[in-house]
VMD Tcl script that draws the C-alpha trace (Angstrom):
set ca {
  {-22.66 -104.49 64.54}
  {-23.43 -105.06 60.74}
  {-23.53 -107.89 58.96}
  {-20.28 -109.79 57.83}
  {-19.81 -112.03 54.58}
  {-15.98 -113.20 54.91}
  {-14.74 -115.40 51.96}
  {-11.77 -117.33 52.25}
  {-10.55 -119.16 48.81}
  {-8.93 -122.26 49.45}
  {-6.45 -124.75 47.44}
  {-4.93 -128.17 48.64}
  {-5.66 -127.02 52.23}
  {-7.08 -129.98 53.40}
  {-4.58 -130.96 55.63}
  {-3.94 -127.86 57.49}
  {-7.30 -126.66 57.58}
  {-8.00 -125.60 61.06}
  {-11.87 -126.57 60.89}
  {-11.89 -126.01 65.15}
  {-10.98 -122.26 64.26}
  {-13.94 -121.98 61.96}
  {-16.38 -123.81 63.90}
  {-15.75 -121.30 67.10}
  {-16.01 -118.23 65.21}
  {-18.81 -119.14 63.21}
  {-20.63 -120.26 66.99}
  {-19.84 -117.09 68.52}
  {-22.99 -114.03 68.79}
  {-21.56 -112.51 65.75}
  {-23.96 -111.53 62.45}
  {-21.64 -113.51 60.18}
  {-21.54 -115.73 57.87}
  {-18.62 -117.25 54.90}
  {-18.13 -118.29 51.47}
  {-15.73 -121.09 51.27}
  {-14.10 -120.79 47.43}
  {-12.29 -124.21 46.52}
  {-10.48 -123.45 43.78}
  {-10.12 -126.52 42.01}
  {-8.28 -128.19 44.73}
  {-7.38 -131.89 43.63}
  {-7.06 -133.09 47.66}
  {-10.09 -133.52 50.25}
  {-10.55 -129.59 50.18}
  {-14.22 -129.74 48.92}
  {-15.15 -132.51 51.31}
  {-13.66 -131.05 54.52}
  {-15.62 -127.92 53.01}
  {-18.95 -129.39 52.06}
  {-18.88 -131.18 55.89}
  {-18.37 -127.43 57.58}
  {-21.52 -126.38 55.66}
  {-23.54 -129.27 56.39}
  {-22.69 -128.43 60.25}
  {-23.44 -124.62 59.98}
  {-26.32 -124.32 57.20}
  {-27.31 -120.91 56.47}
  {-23.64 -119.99 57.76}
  {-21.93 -121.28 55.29}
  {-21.68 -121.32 51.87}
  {-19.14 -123.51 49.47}
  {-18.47 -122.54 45.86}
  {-16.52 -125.56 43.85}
  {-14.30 -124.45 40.85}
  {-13.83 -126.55 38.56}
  {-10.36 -125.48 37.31}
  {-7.63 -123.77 39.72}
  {-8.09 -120.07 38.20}
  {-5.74 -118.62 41.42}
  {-6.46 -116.50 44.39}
  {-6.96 -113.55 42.78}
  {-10.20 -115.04 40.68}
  {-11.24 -117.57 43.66}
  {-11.53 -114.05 45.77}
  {-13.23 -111.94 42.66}
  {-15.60 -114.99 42.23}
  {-16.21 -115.24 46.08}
  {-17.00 -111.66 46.70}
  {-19.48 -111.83 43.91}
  {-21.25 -114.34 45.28}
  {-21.17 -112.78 49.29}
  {-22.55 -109.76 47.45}
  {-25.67 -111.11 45.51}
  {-25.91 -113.91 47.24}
  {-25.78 -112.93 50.94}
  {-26.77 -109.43 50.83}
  {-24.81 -108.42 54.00}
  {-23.60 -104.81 53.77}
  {-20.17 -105.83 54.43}
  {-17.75 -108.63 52.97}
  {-14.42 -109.38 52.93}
  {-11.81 -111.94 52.19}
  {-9.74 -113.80 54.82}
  {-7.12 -116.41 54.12}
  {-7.37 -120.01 54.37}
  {-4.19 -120.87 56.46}
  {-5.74 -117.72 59.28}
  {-2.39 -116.42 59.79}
  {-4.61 -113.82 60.55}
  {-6.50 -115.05 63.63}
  {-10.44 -114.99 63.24}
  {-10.71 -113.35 65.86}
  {-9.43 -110.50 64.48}
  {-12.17 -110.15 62.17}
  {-14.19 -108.23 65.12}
  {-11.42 -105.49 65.15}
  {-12.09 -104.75 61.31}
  {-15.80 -104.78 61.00}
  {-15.69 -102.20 64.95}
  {-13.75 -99.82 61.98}
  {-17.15 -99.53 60.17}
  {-19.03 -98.47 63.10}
  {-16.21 -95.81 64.06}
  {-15.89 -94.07 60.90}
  {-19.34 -94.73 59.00}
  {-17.41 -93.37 55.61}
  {-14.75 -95.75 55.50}
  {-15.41 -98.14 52.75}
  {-12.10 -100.21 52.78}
  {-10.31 -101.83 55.93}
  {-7.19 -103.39 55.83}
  {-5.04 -105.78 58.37}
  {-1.84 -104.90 58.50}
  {1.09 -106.54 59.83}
  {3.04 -103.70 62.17}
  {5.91 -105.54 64.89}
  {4.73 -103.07 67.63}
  {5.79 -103.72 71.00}
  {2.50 -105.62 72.11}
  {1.48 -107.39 69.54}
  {2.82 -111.09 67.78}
  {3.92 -110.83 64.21}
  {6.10 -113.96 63.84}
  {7.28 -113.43 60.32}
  {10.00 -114.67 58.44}
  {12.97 -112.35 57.88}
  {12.95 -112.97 54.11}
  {9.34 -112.68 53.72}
  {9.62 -109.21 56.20}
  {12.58 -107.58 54.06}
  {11.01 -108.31 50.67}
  {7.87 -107.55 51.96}
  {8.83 -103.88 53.00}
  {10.51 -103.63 49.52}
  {7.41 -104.56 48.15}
  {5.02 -102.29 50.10}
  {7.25 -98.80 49.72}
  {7.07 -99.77 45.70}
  {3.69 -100.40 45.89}
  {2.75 -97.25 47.64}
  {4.92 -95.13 45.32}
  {3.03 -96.88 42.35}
  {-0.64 -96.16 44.26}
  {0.16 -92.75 45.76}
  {-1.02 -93.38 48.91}
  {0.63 -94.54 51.92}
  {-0.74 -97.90 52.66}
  {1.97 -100.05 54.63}
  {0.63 -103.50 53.82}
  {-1.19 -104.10 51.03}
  {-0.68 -107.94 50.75}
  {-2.03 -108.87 53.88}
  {-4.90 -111.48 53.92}
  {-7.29 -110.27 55.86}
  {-9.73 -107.63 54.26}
  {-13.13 -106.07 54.45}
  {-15.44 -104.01 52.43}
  {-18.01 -101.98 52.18}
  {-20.64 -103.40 49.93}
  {-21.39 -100.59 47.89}
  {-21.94 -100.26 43.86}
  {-18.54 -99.20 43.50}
  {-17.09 -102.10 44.77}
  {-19.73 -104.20 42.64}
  {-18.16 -102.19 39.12}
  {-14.95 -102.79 40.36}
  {-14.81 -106.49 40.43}
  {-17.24 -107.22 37.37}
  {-13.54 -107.79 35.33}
  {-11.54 -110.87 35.91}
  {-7.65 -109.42 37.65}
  {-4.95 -108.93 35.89}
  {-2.68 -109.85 38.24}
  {-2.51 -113.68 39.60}
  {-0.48 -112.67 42.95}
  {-1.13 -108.72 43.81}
  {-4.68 -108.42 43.23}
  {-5.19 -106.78 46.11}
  {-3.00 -103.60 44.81}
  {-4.84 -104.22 41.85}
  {-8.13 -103.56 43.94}
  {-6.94 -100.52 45.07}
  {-5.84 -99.41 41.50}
  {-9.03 -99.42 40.40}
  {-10.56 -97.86 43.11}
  {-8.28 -94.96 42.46}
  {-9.45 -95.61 38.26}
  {-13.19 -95.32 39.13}
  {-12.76 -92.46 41.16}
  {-10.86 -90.78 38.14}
  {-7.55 -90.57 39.78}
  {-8.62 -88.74 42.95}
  {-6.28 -90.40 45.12}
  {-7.33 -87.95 48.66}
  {-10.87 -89.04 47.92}
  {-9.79 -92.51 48.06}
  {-7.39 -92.03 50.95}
  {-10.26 -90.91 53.34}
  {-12.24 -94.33 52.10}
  {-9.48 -96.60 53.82}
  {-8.32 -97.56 57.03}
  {-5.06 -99.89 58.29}
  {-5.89 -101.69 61.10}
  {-2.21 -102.85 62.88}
  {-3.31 -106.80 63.65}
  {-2.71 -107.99 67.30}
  {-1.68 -111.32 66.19}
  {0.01 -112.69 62.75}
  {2.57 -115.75 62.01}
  {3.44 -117.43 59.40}
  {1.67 -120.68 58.50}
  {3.96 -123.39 57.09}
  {2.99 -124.72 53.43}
  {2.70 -121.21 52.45}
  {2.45 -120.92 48.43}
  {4.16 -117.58 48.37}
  {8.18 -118.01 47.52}
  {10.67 -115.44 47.57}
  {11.30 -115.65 43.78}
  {7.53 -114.37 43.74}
  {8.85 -111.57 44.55}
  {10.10 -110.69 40.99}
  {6.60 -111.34 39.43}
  {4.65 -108.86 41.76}
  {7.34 -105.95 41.06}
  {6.06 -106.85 37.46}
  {3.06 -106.88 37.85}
  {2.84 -103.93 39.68}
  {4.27 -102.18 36.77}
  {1.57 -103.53 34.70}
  {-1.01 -102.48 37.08}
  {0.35 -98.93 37.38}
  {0.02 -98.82 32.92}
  {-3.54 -100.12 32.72}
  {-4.91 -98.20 35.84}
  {-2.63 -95.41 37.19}
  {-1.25 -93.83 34.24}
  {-2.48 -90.24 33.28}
  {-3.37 -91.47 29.88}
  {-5.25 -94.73 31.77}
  {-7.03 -92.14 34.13}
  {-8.25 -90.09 31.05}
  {-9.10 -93.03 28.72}
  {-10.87 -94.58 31.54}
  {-14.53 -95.77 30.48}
  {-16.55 -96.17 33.37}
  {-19.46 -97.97 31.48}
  {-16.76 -100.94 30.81}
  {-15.75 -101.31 34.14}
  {-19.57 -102.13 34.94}
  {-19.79 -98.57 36.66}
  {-23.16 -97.86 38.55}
  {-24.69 -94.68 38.84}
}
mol new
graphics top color blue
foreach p $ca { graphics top sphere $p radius 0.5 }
foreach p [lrange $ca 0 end-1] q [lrange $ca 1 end] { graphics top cylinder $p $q radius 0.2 }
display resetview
C-alpha cells in the first residue's frame, strides 16, 4: 500500500479532540503519517497538538496559524505542506471531529491500488442498508439539495461533495491547482473539483474517469459542529460564484494555465 499524508485542520477542538483515535491509527502497520493545521485556534488546540507530535515524531507534523484564515485555507495550506514536505504520493484531508472514522482511511487509499488511474477519492455518505450514517434530518435534506445543485453546476454526478474525508493523488496537477488561495470559505471542496475540470480545459469525461465515491461504512454527526443550516444559503452562493470564475464557457476559454501555477 502507498504512502498516506492525511491533514486534518483544526479550530477550538480541544475539547473534543479524540487524541485515543489518533494515537491507534497512527500505531497501526500502516505507511502513514498527518499534518495537524491549527488554524489560529484561541483554546488548548496547539498544545493538545504539539503533545501528539512529541509522542509520534516523524508521524506527525503540526502547522500553527497565526490568524483563523478558515477550513478552506487551513486545508490548501496543509496539503502544501504534506506535498513538499512529506513527499508521500498520496495525501488527503480528514476532519478534525472524525465523523468519518479513521479507520476508514484504509478503504480510500485500497481505491488507489484498484484503479491505478484514479487520482481523486471521495467518502461519501450513502444510508445503505449495512452501513451507520447517523445524520441529522436537516443537515440530510439540505444536504441532498445541496449536492443535486452542485452536480448540475460541476456536470458530473458526484453525490457528496462536502464530505470530510478525502484523498489525492499527488500529482503536478493537483500541485497547480492549489498554488491560489479558495474562493470559497465553506465549499472548497466543489471548488477543488472546479478547477480540476478548469485545468483540464473543461473536459468533464476526462475528469469523471479521475474520481471515485467511496459509500463510507460508518458516519455520525459530531456535536459542536460549525456548519448551521443558514450556511446553507452561503454555499448555494458560492457555488454560483464558483460556476462564473471556473465553469463558465467564457472561464474555460479565458483560462490561463501559467496563472494557475500549471506544470508541464
Amino acid at each position: 500500500m502507498d504512502a498516506c499524508c492525511i491533514v486534518v485542520p483544526c479550530y477550538n477542538e480541544a475539547a473534543r479532540f479524540d487524541r485515543e483515535a489518533f494515537r491507534r491509527c497512527l500505531n497501526r502497520p500502516l505507511p502513514l503519517s498527518m499534518v495537524f493545521v491549527d488554524d489560529g485556534s484561541t483554546d488548548g488546540t496547539a498544545d493538545v497538538l504539539k503533545e501528539l507530535q512529541r509522542e509520534s515524531p516523524g508521524k506527525v507534523h503540526v502547522l500553527v496559524k497565526g490568524a483563523n484564515a478558515g477550513k478552506a485555507e487551513a486545508v490548501r495550506d496543509g496539503l502544501l505542506c504534506a506535498i513538499a514536505n512529506q513527499k508521500a504520493p498520496i495525501v488527503g484531508f480528514w476532519d478534525a471531529d472524525l465523523a468519518t472514522p479513521l479507520e476508514a482511511i484504509e478503504d480510500l487509499l485500497a481505491v488507489f491500488s484498484a484503479h491505478p488511474q484514479i487520482e481523486i477519492v471521495f467518502g461519501s455518505r450513502v444510508n445503505l442498508l449495512g452501513r451507520s450514517i447517523e445524520r441529522r434530518a436537516v443537515r440530510h435534506y439540505l444536504g441532498r439539495v445541496f449536492a443535486t445543485c452542485a452536480s448540475l453546476v460541476l456536470g458530473l454526478p458526484v453525490y457528496d461533495t462536502q464530505c470530510g474525508a478525502k484523498l489525492f493523488a499527488a500529482t503536478p496537477s493537483l500541485s497547480a491547482i492549489l498554488q491560489r488561495p479558495f474562493l470559497s470559505r465553506w465549499i472548497f471542496d466543489v471548488e477543488l473539483i472546479a478547477r480540476f475540470i478548469q485545468l483540464n480545459s473543461g473536459n468533464r469525461e476526462k475528469v469523471r474517469h479521475l474520481m471515485y465515491e467511496v459509500p463510507l461504512n460508518v458516519w455520525r454527526d459530531v456535536p459542536g459542529s460549525k456548519v448551521r443550516p443558514k450556511d446553507f444559503f452561503v454555499a448555494v452562493k458560492e457555488l454560483m460564484v464558483i460556476r462564473k470564475k471556473y465553469l463558465s464557457p467564457k472561464a474555460v476559454r479565458s483560462f490561463n494555465a501559467p496563472a494557475m501555477g500549471r506544470l508541464p
